[in-house]
N, C-alpha and C positions, 0 to 999 in steps of 0.2 A: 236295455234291449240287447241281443245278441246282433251281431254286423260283421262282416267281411271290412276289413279294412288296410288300407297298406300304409306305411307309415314313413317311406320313402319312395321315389319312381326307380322303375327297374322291372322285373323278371315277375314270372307269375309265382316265382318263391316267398315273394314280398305281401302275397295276399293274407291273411292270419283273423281265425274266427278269433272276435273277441266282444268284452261287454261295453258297448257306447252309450252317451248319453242319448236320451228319448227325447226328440226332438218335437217341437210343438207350432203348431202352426200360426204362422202373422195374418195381418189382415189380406182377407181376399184366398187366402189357404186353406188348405184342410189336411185333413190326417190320415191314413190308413194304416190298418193292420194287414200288413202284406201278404197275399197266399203265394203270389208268383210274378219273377221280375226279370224283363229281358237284358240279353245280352247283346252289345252294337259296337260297331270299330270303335265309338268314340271309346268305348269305356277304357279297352285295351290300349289306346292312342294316350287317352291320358296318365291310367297306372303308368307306362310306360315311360313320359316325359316329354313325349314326342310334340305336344303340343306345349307345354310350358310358357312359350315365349308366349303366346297368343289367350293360353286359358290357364294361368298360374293357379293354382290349388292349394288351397290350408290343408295342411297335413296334419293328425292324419285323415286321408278321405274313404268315402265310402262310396264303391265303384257302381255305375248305374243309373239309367234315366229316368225308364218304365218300367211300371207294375201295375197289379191292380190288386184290391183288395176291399177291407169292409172298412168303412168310414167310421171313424172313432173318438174325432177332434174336430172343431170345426173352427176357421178364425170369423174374426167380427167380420164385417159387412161380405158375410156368405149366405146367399138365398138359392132355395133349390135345391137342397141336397138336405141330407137328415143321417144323423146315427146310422149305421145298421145297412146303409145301402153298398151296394158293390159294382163299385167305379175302377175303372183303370184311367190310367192319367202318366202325368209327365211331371216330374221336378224339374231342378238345373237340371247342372252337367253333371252331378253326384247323387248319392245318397240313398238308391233302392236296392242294393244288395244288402237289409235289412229287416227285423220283425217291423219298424216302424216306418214310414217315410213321410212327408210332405206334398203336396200336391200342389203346383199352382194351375195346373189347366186339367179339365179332366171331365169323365163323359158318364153315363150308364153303363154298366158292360151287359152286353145284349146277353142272356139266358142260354141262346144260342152259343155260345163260345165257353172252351173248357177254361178254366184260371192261364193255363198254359195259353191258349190262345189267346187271352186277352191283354196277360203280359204281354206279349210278340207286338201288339196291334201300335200301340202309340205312336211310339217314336216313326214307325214305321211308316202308316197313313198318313201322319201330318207331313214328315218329306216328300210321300208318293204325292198325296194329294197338291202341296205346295209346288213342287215341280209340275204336276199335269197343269195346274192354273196359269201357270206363266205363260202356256200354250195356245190358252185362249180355248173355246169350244171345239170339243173332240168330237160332238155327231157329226158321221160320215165320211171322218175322215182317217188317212192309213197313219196309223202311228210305230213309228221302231222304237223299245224299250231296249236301251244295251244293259246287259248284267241285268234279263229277268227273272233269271233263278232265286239270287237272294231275296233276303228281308225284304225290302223297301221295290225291289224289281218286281217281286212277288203279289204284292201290294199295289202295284201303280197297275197291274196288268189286269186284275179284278177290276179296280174300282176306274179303267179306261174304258174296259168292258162292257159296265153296266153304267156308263153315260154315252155310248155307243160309238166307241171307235173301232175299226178294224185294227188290231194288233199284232202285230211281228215284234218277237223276242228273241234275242241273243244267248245265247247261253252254250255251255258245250253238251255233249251228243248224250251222255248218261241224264244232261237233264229235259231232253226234249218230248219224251212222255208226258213231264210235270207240266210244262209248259203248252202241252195239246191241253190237260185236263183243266189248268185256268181259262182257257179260250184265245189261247194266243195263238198265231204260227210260228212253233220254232225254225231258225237258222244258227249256224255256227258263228262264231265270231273271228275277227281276224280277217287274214289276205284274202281279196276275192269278194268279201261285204257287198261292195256295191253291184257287182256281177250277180249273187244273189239275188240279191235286193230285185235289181230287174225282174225275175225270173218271178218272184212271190207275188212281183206288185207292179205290172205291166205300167201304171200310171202313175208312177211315182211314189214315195213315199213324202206325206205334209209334211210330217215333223215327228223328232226323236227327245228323248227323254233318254239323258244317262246317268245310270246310277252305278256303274261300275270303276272312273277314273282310272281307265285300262292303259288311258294312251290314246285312245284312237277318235278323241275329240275334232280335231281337223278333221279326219274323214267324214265325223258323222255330219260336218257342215259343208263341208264338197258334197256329203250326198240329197242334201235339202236344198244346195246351193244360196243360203241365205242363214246365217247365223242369230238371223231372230226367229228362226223356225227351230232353234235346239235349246233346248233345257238340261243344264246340269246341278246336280245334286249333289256332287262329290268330285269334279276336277274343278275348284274353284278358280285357281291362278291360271288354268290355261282357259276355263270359258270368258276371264275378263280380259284374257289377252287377243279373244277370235271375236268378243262381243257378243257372245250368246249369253244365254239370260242365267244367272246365278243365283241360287236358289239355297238360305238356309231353313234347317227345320224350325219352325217356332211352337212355343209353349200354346196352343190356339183350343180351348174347348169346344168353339164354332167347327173346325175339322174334326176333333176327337168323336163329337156327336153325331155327323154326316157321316162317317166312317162306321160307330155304331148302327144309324137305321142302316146302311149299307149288310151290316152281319144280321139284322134283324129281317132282314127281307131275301139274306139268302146269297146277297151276292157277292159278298166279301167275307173271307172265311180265311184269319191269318191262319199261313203256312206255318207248322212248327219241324224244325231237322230232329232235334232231340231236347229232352228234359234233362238237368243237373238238378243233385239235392243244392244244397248250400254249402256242405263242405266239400262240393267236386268245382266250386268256382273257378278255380285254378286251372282245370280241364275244361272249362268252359271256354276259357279265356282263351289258350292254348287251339282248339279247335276255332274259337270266331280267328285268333292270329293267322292259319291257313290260309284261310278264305273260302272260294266259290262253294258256302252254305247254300242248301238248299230252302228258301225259308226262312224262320230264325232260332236261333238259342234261345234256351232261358232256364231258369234258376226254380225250382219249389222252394219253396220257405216254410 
């Protein structure tokens, strides 16, 4: 099969199309033939080396979590799924910047969603979704999303949405259109938050949800005043340090599926910033290395 692969950590120079072996699924796995695969810090994080100590990699690897595609393998004890159907799902921390990948968690991809959007959705919801849980039941009450522009911000503000919280998002001012049209209220982020905050949410805000590891974790628990009212998803070492509830993404086809009826009914519809072929990975990578995406990246294949 054809793959993106790097062969060392280092620069997006180190990315290089080339032919891998096709990998095949163990038990509880399955197979796809990839149409479209997203793009997420981790991926960049790992080519990079940045995580090494914590998530070492057989090199060489091939960068990417999520995709979706048509099912084409299937391992033993796999019931509910068949040939020919078209799933998006979740591998490791490797392996779907390819024509083939593995699957250990993975859902229907709703009709409703282009390949582009279905790529986008995994990684995505199963963080959103995992972080809103740690919250405990969002009907009726005011939630602050920090970083809800990107990927997974994007993602947590639909699907808060349509289990009925009132939502205030963070993001800066070019994306506060985006952020009306999910059904959030946008605010800026930064000095002054809580002065804000007041103004949007006369009775406080319950609880916040961060998916940006901007920094400004201590505030968002001064502004709850109760560090079991914040969920992070991306400042791990400072929310273990304040006591707020720490949240990684897991492999969960129970989320991947909720996430689906969610795009089948209308109310989750992953954001996408831009489409790369497969040999613009490099430029993918390069643009998620930035940051504040609007949405997410992702790869055709």
């Amino acid at each position: 099969m054809r793959a993106v692969r790097f062969h060392e950590y280092g620069g997006v120079d180190n990315l290089v199309i080339e032919h891998a072996p096709d990998p095949h699924p163990g038990p509880g796995e399955i197979r796809v033939r990839v149409a479209a695969a997203g793009v997420n810090p981790i991926d960049w994080k790992l080519r990079a080396g940045a995580l090494r100590q914590f998530l070492p990699l057989e090199l060489p690897a091939i960068p990417g979590r999520d995709a979706v595609g048509v099912v084409d393998e299937i391992g033993d004890g796999v019931a509910g799924v068949s040939t020919g159907d078209r799933v998006f799902g979740l591998t490791g921390v490797t392996g779907a910047t390819a024509e083939l990948v593995v699957l250990s968690a993975w859902a229907p991809a709703p009709a409703q969603w282009s390949d582009e959007q279905a790529a986008g959705a995994g990684l995505a919801s199963v963080t959103a979704m995992g972080g809103l849980s740690a919250l405990g039941s969002l009907e009726g009450r005011t939630l602050l999303i920090e970083g809800a522009a990107g990927g997974v911000g994007s993602a947590a503000v639909e699907i808060a949405v349509a289990q009925g919280a009132t939502v205030i998002g963070t993001a800066s001012e070019r994306n506060h259109d985006f952020l009306t049209s999910l059904g959030a209220t946008p605010t800026t982020y930064g000095p002054g938050l809580a002065q804000r905050l007041a103004a949007l949410a006369p009775r406080g805000v319950d609880i916040v949800l961060d998916t940006a590891a901007s920094g400004s974790l201590d505030d968002l628990v001064a502004i709850t005043g109760d560090p079991t009212r914040v969920a992070t998803v991306a400042d791990h070492a400072r929310g273990e340090r304040l006591g707020t509830h720490v949240v990684n993404a897991e492999n969960d086809s129970a989320l991947l599926s909720a996430a689906a009826e969610l795009g089948r009914e209308g109310r989750y519809t992953p954001r996408i910033e831009e489409s790369y072929p497969l040999e613009r990975l490099a430029d993918a990578h390069t643009q998620a290395e930035r940051g504040r995406t609007r949405g997410k990246i992702v790869i055709s294949i």
